[in-house]
The first five atom37 places (N, CA, C, CB, O) and aatype in JSON, in Angstrom:
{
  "aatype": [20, 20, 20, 20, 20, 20, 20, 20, 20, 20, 20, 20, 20, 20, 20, 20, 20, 20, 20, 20, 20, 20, 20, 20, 20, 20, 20, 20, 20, 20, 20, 20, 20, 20, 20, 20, 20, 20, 20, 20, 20, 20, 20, 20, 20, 20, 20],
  "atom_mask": [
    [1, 1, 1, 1, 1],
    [1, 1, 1, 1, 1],
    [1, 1, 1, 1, 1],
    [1, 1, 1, 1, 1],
    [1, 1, 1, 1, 1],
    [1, 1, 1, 1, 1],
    [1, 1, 1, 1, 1],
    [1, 1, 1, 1, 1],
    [1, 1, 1, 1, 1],
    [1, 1, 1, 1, 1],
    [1, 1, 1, 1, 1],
    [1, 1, 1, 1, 1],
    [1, 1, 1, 1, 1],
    [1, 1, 1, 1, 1],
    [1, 1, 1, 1, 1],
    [1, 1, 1, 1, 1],
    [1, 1, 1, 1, 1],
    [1, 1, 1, 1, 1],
    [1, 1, 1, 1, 1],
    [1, 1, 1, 1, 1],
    [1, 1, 1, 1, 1],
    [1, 1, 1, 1, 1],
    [1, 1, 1, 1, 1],
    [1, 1, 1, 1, 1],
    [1, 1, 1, 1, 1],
    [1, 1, 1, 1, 1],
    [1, 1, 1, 1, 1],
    [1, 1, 1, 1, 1],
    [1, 1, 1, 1, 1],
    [1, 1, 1, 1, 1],
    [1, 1, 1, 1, 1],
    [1, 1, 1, 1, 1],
    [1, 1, 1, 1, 1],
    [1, 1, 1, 1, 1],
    [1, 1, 1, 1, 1],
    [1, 1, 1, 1, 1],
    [1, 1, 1, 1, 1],
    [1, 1, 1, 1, 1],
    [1, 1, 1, 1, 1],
    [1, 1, 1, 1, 1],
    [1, 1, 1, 1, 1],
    [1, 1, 1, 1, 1],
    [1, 1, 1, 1, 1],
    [1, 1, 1, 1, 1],
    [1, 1, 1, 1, 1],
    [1, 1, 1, 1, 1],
    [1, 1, 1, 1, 1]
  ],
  "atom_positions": [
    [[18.81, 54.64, 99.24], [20.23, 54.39, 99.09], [20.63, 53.07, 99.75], [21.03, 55.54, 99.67], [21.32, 52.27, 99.12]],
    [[20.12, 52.76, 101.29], [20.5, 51.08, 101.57], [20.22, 50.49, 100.64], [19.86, 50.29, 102.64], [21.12, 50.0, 99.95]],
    [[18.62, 50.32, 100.26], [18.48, 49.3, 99.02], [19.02, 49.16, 98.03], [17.62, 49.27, 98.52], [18.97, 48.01, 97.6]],
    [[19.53, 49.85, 97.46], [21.05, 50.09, 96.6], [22.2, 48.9, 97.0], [21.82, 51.8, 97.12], [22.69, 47.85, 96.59]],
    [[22.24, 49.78, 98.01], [23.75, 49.31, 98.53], [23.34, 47.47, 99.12], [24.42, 50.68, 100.24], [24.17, 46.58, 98.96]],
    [[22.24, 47.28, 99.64], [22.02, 46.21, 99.86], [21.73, 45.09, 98.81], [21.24, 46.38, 100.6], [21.83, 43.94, 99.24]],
    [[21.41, 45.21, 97.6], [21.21, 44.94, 96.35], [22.16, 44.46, 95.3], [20.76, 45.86, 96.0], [22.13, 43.58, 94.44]],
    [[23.13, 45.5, 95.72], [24.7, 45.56, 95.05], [25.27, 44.58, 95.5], [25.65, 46.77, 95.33], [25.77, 43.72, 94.77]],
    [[25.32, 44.54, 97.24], [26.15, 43.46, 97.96], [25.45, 41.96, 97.82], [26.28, 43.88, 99.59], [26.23, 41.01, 97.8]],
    [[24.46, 41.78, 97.76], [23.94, 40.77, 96.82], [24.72, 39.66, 95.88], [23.28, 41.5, 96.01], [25.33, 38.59, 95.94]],
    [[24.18, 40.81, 94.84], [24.41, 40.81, 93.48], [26.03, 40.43, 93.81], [23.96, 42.34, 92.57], [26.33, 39.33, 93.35]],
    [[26.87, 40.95, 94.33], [28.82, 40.68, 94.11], [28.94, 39.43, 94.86], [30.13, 42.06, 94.99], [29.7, 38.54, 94.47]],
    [[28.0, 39.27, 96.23], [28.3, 38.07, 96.97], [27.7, 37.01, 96.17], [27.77, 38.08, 98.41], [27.88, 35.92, 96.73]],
    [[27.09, 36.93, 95.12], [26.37, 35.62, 94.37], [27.51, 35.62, 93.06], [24.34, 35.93, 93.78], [27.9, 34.59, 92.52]],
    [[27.93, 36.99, 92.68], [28.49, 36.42, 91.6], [30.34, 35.75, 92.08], [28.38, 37.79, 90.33], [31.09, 35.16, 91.3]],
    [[30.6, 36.05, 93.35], [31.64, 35.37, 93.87], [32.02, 33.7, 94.49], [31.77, 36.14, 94.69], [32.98, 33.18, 95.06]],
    [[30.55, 33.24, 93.96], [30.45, 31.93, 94.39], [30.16, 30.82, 93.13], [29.31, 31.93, 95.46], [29.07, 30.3, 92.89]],
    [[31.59, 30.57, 92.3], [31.6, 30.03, 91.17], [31.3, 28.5, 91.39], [32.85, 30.35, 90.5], [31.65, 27.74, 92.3]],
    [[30.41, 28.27, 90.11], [29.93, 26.88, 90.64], [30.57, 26.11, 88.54], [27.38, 26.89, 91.34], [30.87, 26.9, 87.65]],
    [[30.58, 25.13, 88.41], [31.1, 24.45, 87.55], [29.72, 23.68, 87.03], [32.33, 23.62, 88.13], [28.83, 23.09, 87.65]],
    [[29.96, 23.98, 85.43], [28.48, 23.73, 84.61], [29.36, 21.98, 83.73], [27.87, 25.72, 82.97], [30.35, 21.87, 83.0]],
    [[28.46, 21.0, 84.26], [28.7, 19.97, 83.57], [27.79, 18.87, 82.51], [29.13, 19.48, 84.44], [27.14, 17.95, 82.99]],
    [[27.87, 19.09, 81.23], [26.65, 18.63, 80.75], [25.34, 18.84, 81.41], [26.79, 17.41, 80.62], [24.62, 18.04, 82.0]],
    [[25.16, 20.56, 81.09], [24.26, 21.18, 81.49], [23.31, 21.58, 82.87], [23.85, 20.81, 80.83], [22.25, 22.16, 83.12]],
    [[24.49, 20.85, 83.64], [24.03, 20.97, 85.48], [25.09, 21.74, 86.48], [23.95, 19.21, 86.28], [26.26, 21.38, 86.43]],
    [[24.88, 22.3, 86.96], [25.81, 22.73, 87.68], [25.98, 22.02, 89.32], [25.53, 24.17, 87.63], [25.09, 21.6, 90.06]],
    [[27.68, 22.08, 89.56], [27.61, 21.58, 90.78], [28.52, 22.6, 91.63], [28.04, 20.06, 90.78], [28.86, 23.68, 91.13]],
    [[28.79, 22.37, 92.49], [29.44, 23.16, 93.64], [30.72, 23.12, 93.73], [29.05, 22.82, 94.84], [31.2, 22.19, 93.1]],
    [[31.7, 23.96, 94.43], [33.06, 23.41, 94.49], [33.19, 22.49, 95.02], [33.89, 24.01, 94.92], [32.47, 22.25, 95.99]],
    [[34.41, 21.41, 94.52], [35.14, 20.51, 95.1], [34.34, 19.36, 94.61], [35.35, 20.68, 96.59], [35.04, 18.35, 94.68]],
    [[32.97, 19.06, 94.08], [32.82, 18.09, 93.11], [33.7, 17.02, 92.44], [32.48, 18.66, 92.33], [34.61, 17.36, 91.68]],
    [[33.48, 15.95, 92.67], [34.2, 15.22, 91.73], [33.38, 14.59, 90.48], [34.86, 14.19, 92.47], [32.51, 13.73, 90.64]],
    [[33.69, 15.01, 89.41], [33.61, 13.69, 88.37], [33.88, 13.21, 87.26], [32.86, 13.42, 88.14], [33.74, 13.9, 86.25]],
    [[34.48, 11.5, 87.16], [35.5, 11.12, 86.76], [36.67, 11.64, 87.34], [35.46, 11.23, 85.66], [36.82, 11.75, 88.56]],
    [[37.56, 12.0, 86.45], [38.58, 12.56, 86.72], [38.85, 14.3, 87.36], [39.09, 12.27, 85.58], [39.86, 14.83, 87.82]],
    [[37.72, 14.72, 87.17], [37.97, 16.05, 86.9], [37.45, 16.41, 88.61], [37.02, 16.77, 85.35], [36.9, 15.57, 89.33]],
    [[37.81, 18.02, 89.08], [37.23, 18.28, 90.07], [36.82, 19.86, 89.99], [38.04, 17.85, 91.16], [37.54, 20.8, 89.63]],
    [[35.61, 19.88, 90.37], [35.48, 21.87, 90.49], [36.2, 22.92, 91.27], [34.19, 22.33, 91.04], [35.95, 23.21, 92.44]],
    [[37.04, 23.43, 90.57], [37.46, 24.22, 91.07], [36.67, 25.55, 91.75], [38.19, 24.35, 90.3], [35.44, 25.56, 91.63]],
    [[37.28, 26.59, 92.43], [36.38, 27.88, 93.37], [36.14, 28.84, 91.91], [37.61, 28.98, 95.02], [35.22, 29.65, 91.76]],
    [[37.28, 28.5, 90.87], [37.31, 29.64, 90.04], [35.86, 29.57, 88.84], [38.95, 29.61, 89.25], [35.36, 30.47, 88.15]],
    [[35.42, 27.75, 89.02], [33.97, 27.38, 88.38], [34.85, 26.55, 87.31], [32.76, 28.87, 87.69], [34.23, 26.1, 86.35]],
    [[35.8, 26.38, 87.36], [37.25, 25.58, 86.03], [36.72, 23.66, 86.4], [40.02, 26.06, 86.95], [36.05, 23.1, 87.27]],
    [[37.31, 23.35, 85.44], [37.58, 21.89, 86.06], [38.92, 21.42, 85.74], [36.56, 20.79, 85.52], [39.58, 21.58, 84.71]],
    [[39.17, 20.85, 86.74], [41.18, 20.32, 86.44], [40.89, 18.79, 87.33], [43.02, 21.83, 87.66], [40.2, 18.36, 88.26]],
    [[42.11, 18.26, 86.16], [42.36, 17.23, 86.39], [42.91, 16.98, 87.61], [42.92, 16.9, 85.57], [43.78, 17.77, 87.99]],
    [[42.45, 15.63, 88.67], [43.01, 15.24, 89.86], [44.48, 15.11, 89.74], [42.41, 14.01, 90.31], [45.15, 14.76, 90.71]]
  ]
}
C-alpha cells in the first residue's frame, strides 16, 4: 500500500509541473522566446 501511495504522489507531483512545448522542445516556466513567455499553466502569452 506505501508503494501505491508513494507512486501516486509521484505521478501528481510530475504531472503538476507544466513545462511549455516549443517547436518540439520543451522549456521550463518563465522562458522567454521572442515575444512569448511560459507560463506555470505550460500556455505561452504574450509579454
Amino acid at each position: 500500500m506505501k508503494v501505491l501511495f508513494l507512486l501516486a504522489s509521484v505521478f501528481f507531483a510530475s504531472a503538476t509541473l507544466a513545462d511549455c512545448v516549443y517547436d518540439g522542445r520543451s522549456y521550463p516556466t518563465g522562458t522567454i522566446i521572442g515575444p512569448f513567455v511560459c507560463q506555470p499553466d505550460g500556455t505561452w502569452k504574450k509579454r
